[in-house]
N, C-alpha and C positions, 0 to 999 in steps of 0.2 A: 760550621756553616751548612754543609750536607745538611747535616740532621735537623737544622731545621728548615729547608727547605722542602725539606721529603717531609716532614711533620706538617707542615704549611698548605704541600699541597695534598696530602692524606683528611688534613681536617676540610679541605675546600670540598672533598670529594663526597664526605660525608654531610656535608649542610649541603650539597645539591642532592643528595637523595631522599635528604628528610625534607627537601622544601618542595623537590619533585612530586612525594608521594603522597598518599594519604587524600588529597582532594578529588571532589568531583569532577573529569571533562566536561565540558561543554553540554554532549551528549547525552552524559548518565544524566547530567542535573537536570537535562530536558525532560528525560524519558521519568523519572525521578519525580519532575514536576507535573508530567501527564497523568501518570499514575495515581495522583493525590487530589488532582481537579474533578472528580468527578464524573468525568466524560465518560461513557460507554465508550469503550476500546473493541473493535475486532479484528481478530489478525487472521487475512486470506492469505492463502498462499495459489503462486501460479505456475502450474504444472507443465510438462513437456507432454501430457498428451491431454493438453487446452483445457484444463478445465479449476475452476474457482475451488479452493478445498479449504480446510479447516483442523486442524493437529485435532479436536476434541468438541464436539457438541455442546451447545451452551443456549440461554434463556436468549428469545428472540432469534433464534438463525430454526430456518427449516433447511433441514438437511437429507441428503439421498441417503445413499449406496456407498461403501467402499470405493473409494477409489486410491489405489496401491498403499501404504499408512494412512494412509487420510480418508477424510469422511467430506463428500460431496456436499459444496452451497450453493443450494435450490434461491433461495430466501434471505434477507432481512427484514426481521419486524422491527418498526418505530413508528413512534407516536409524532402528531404533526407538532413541528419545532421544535422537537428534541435533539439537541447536539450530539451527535456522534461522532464516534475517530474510526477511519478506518487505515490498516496497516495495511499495507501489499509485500509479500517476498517472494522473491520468482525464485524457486528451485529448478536448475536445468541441469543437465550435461551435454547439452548444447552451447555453441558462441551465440555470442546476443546477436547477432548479424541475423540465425536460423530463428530463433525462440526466445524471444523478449515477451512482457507482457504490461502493461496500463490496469488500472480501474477506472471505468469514465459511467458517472450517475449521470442519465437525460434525464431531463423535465418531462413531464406524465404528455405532453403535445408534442413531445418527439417522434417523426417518424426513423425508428432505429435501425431499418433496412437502409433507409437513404442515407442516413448518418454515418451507418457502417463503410459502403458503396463507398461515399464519396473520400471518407476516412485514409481506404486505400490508397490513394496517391499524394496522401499528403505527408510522406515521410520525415521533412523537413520540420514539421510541424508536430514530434510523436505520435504521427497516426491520427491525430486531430482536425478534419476539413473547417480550416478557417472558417468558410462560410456557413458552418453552422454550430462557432462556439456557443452561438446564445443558447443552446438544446443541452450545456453541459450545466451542469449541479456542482460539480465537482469532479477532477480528476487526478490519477496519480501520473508520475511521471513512467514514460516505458524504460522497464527496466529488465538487466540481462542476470545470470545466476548468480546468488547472491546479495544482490541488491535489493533494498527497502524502502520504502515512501511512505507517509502518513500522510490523510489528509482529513482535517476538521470538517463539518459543515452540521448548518442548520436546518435538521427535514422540514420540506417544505409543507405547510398548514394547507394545500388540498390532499385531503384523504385520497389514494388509489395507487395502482403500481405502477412503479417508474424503475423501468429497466439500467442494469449496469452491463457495460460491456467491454472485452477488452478489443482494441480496432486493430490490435498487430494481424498484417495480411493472412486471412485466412481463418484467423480465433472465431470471428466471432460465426461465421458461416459452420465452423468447427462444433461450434455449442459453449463457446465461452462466454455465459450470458447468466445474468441473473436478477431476479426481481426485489426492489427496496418495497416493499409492502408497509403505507400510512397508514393506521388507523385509529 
């Protein structure tokens, strides 16, 4: 009778490892799925000393200067109503409390000083001044080290630059800003 209970629950053990394994999470099948649609993908990443960077230079990003492994984003280029993805990953060795960071694209009639300004007290809100969501295109959620957001959107069909920025207190005053260049 031992043996086979010990046999009983040995085979149990092994049909939950083959039924556990082998399949895709949730996750992969997303990422899995993203990969395969077609989308233009970019993956920024956001630094502890404020600034949009890039693991590796690619078709459509204008890029600076070094900045510590990473290579500085000046720029994206897109065409009007072309769908893009963009990734955000906050690298810190800070608490997110200090050094979070967003991607937030205004519409080309943004004023992005006032937007930034008012952004400030709107913590409750990830840095986003309610009264002036209608100025967002799209944004990511603010996020602390090691955390990631994607987000889809449609470029907008008027050709011109429309500024990104990140509104965690002090980025964007910092130089955490960067231009989606239509054309």
């Amino acid at each position: 009778m031992k043996n086979v209970i010990l046999s009983s629950l040995l085979l149990s053990m092994v049909f939950l490892l083959v039924a556990c394994g082998g399949e895709d999470t949730t996750e992969q099948a997303q990422e899995t799925a993203a990969a395969d649609d077609g989308v233009r993908t970019i993956e920024v990443i956001g630094t502890d000393d404020m600034r949009f960077v890039v693991a590796e230079a690619q078709d459509g990003l204008v890029t600076g200067g070094a900045a510590g492994q990473y290579i500085q984003l000046e720029s994206i280029e897109a065409s009007p109503g072309e769908e893009i993805r963009i990734t955000l990953r906050t690298v810190s060795n800070l608490p997110a409390s200090a050094m979070s960071h967003n991607l937030a694209v205004l519409t080309l009639d943004a004023d992005t000083e006032a937007f930034a300004r008012a952004s400030l007290q709107a913590r409750d809100n990830d840095y986003i001044a309610p009264e002036y969501e209608d100025w967002v295109i799209a944004t990511t959620a603010m996020l602390g080290d090691g955390e990631s957001d994607t987000i889809t959107f449609t470029v907008p069909d008027e050709t011109g630059e429309y500024d990104y920025i990140c509104t965690f207190p002090g980025h964007f005053s910092g130089g955490m800003v960067g231009t989606l260049i239509v054309n």
